[in-house]
C-alpha positions in Angstrom: 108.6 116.3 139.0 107.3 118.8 136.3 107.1 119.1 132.5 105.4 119.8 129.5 104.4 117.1 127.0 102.8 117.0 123.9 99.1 115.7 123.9 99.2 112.9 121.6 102.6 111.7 122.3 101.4 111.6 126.1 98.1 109.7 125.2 100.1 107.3 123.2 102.4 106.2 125.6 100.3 105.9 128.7 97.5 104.1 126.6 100.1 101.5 125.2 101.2 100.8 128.7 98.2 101.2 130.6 96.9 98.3 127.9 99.2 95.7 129.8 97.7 96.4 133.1 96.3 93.8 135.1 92.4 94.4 135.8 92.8 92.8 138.9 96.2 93.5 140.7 97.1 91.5 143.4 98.6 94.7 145.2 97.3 98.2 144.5 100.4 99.8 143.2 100.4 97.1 140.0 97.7 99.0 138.8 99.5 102.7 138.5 101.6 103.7 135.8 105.3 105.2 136.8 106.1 108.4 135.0 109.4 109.3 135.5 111.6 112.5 134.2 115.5 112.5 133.4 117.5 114.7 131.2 114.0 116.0 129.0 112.9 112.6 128.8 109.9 110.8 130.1 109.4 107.2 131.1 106.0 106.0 130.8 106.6 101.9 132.6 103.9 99.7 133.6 104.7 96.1 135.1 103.0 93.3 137.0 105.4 90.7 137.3 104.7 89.1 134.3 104.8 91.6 132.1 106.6 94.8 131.7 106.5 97.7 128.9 108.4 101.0 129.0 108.1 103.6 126.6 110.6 106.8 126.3 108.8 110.4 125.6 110.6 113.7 124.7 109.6 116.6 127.0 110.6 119.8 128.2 111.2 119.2 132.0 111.3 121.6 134.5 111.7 118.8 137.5 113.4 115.8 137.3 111.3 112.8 139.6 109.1 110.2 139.3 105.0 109.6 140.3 102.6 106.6 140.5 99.9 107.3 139.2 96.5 104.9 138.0 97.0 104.2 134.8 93.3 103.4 133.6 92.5 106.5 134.8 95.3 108.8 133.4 94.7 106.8 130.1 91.3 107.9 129.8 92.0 111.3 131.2 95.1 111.9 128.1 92.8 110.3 125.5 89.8 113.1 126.5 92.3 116.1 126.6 92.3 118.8 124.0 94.5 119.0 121.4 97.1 121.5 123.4 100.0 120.9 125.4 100.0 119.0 128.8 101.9 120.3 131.9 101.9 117.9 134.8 103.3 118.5 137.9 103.7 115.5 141.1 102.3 118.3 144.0 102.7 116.5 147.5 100.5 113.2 147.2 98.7 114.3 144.5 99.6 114.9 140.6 98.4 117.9 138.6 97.5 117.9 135.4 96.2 120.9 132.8 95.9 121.0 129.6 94.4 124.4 127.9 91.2 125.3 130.6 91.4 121.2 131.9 92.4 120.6 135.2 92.8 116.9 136.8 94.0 116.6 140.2 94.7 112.7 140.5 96.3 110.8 144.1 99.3 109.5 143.4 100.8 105.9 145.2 103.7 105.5 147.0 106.7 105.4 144.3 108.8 103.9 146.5 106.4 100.2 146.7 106.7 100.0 143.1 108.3 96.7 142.0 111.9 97.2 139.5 111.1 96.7 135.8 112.8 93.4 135.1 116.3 94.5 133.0 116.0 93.5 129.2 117.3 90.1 128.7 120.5 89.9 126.0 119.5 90.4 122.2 119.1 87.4 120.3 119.0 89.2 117.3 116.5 91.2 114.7 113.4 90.9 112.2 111.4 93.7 110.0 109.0 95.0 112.6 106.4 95.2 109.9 106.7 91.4 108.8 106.7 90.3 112.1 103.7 91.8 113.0 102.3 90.3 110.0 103.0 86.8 111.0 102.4 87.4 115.0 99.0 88.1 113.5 98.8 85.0 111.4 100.0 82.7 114.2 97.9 84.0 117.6 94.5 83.7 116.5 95.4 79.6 116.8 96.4 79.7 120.3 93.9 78.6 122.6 92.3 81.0 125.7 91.5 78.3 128.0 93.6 79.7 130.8 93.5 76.1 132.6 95.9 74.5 130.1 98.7 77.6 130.4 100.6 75.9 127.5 98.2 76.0 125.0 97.5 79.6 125.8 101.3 80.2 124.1 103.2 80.5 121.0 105.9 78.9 120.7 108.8 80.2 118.8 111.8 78.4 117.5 114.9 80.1 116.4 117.1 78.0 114.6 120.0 80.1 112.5 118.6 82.4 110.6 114.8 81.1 110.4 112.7 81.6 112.5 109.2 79.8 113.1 106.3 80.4 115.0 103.2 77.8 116.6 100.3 78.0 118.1 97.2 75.7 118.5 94.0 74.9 120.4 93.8 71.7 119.5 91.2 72.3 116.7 93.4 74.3 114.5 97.1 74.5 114.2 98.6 77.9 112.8 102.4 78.1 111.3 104.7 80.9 110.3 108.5 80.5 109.4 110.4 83.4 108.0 114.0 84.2 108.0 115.5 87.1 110.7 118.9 87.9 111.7 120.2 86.1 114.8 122.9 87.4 116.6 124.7 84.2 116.9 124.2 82.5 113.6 124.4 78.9 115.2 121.6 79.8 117.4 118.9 77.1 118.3 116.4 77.7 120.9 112.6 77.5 121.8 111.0 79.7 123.8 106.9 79.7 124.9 105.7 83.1 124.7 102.4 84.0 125.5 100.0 84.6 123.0 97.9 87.8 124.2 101.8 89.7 125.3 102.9 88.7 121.9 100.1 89.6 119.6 99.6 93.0 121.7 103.2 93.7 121.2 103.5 93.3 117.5 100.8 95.3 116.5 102.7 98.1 118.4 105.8 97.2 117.2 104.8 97.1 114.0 103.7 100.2 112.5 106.4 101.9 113.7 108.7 100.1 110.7 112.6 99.1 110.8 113.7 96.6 113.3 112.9 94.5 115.9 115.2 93.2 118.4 114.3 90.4 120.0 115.9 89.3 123.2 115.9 86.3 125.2 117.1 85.0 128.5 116.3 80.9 129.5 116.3 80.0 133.1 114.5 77.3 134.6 111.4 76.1 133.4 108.4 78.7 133.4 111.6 81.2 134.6 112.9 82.5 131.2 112.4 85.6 130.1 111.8 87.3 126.4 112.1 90.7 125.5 111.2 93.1 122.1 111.8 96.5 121.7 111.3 98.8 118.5 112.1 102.5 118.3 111.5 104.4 122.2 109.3 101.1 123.2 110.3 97.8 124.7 108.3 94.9 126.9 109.5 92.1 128.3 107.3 89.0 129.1 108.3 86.0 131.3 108.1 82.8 129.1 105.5 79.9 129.8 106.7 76.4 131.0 106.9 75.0 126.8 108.9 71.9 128.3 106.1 69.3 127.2 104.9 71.1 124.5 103.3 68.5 121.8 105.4 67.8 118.5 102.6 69.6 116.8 105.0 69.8 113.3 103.7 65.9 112.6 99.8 66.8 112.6 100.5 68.3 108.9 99.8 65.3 106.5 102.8 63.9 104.6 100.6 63.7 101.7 96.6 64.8 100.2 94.5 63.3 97.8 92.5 66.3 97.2 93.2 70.1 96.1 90.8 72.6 95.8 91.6 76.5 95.0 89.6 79.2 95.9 89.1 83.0 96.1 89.7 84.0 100.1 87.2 87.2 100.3 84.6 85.2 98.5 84.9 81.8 100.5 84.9 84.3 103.6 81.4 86.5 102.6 79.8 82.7 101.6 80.6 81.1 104.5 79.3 83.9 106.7 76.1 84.3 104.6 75.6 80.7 104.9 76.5 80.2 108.5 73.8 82.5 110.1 71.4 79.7 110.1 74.5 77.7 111.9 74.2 77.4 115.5 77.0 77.6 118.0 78.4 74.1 117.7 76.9 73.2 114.1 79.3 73.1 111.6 79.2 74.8 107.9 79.8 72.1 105.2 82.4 72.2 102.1 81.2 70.2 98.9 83.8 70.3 96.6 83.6 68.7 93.1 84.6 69.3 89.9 82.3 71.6 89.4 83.2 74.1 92.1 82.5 74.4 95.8 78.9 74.4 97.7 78.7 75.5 101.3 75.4 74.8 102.9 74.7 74.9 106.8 71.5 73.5 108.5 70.1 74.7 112.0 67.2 73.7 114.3 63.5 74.1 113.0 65.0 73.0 109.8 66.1 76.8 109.1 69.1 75.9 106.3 71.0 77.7 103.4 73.6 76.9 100.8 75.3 78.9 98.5 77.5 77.8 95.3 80.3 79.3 94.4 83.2 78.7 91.7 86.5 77.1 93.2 88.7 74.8 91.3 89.2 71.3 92.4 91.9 67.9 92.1 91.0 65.0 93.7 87.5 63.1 94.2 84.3 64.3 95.1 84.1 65.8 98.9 82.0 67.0 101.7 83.9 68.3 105.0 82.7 70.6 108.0 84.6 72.7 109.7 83.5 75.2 112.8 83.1 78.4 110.5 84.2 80.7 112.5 87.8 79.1 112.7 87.3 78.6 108.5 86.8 82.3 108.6 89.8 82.9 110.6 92.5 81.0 109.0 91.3 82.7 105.3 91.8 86.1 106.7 95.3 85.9 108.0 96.3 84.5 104.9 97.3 88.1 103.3 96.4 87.0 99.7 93.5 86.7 97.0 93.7 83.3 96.8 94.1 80.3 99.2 95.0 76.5 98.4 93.3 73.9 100.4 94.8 70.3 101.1 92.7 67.4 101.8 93.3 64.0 102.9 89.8 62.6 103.4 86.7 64.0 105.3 87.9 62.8 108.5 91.9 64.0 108.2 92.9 68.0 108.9 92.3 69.9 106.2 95.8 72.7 105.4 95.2 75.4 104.0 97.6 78.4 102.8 98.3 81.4 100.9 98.5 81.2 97.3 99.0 83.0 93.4 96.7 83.4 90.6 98.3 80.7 89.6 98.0 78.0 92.5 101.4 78.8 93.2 101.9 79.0 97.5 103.1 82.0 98.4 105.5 82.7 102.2 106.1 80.1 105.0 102.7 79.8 106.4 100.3 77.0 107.3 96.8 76.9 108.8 95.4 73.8 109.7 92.1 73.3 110.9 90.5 69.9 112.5 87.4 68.5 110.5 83.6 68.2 112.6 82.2 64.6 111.8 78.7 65.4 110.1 76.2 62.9 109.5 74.1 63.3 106.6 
């Protein structure tokens, strides 16, 4: 195998797959990233049974052939290289590398113990890269990271015709996205439990690269199904978590509220920051909302507290919730607009909040809703 690669293209593909490593592989190959050379074009793949990604990059190639090589390593190696063309050539066990006066002589692993990259499942259909990055965003920050309840860990996304809806929650918070894509097979209704880290990491590379997303799926037995994405010369595949008993999470979101309040996001966000460095880890920032705006005030131990007023229009009687602010903080930032709308059943109830107008008017298909801390005062 030899060719010459462009530096940046280079570093940009073996960084995105290198990303999807494991840190820990359970053999040593699962570590190593395959580059492989056909026709002038390279294939940067990384997989560890879970997941795979695979990226295509146009080279001049002298040698067609494939190495193994550690991806961490060759990942930090492209990032550091000079802004000059790479030649790399697989020498024996070893791979050679130069770029300008840089030399890297790296071992290679035996290409031949390298598992198959799983095939991409069949396309389900597609969904503007860019707004689906947007609400991937939106949605993961709610899924939990408690590796020892796998499910929660997930989000879980429900194609049903031409919408599309994505869930995720820790328990505490419950996030919700539903936009429209274009299925395939416009009767199409399935479920599918993705997990949270593959997905998020995947939309935000997916993403900036603009036009369409296909999304593919593939449903075997339960914790066996397999999803797929792939945007211009990148695609992963992820196997799919076991979503079988996955709670109706929909009916947590109140029927009805008693209580509306409106408020400026990047304001609400500063104040409740300010306010919550007195706030210790488990101590909750309290919400005050009248008619006369909205006061947030925290208290800490040594009697160290702080409150701050701040305008904030308000329906409904008098009220004083807490919420865990840094879960406050991150529901308000996904939101994507200047102002939010917060829903309120009583002190004790989840609180919903969402993107809104100038005007009060909500604005898209999403939902945040964040689980109340019982304060005593």
């Amino acid at each position: 195998m030899k060719f010459r690669v462009e530096r940046d293209a280079l570093a940009e593909a073996v960084a995105w797959t290198a990303k999807s490593l494991p840190n820990r592989p359970s053999v040593p190959v699962l570590a190593g990233v395959m580059l492989r050379v056909t026709d002038g074009s390279l294939q940067v793949s990384g997989f560890d049974y879970e997941v795979s990604s695979q990226v295509t990059v146009e080279v001049q190639g002298d040698a067609d052939g494939a190495a193994l090589v550690s991806g961490r390593l060759l990942a930090e190696i492209t990032k550091a290289l000079p802004a000059k063309p790479v030649d790399i050539a697989a020498v024996g066990a070893h791979l050679e590398l130069v770029c300008g006066s840089a030399r890297f002589t790296l071992p290679t692993m035996p290409v031949e113990d390298y598992p198959t990259l799983p095939e991409m499942p069949a396309s389900a259909g597609t969904i503007d890269a860019a707004a689906f990055a947007a609400a991937v965003a939106q949605v993961a920050i709610a899924a939990s990271r408690d590796e020892t309840l796998p499910m929660m860990t997930g989000v879980r996304v429900e194609l049903s015709g031409s919408s599309l809806a994505m869930l995720a929650t820790d328990r505490y918070r419950l996030a919700l996205r539903e936009m429209e894509w274009n299925p395939d097979d416009p009767e199409i209704s399935l479920n599918a439990l993705v997990p949270a880290r593959t997905l998020n990491d995947t939309a935000k590379t997916l993403g900036p690269l603009g036009g369409q997303v296909v999304l593919a799926l593939s449903q075997g037995s339960a914790g066996e199904g397999m999803i797929g994405f792939s945007g211009g010369t990148r695609r992963t595949t992820s196997r799919l978590l076991d979503g079988a008993n996955y709670p109706p999470v929909r009916s947590l979101f109140p029927a009805t509220h008693n209580a509306e309040a409106r408020v400026p996001v990047s304001t609400l966000i500063e104040v409740v920051k300010r306010v919550a460095l007195v706030a210790e880890r488990a101590t909750p920032v309290l919400l005050s909302f009248s008619a006369d705006g909205l006061v947030v005030e925290a208290g800490g131990t040594e009697e160290a507290r702080a409150s701050e007023a701040m305008e904030a229009t308000f329906s409904g009687e008098p009220l004083t919730i807490g919420f865990n602010p840094q879960y406050l903080i991150d529901g308000l930032a996904n939101l994507g607009t200047q102002f939010a709308v917060l829903h309120f059943v009583d002190a004790f109830k989840p609180a919903v909040i969402s993107p809104a107008g100038e005007d009060g008017e909500l604005i898209g298909g999403y939902r945040y809703l964040i689980m109340p801390i019982r304060v005593s005062r």
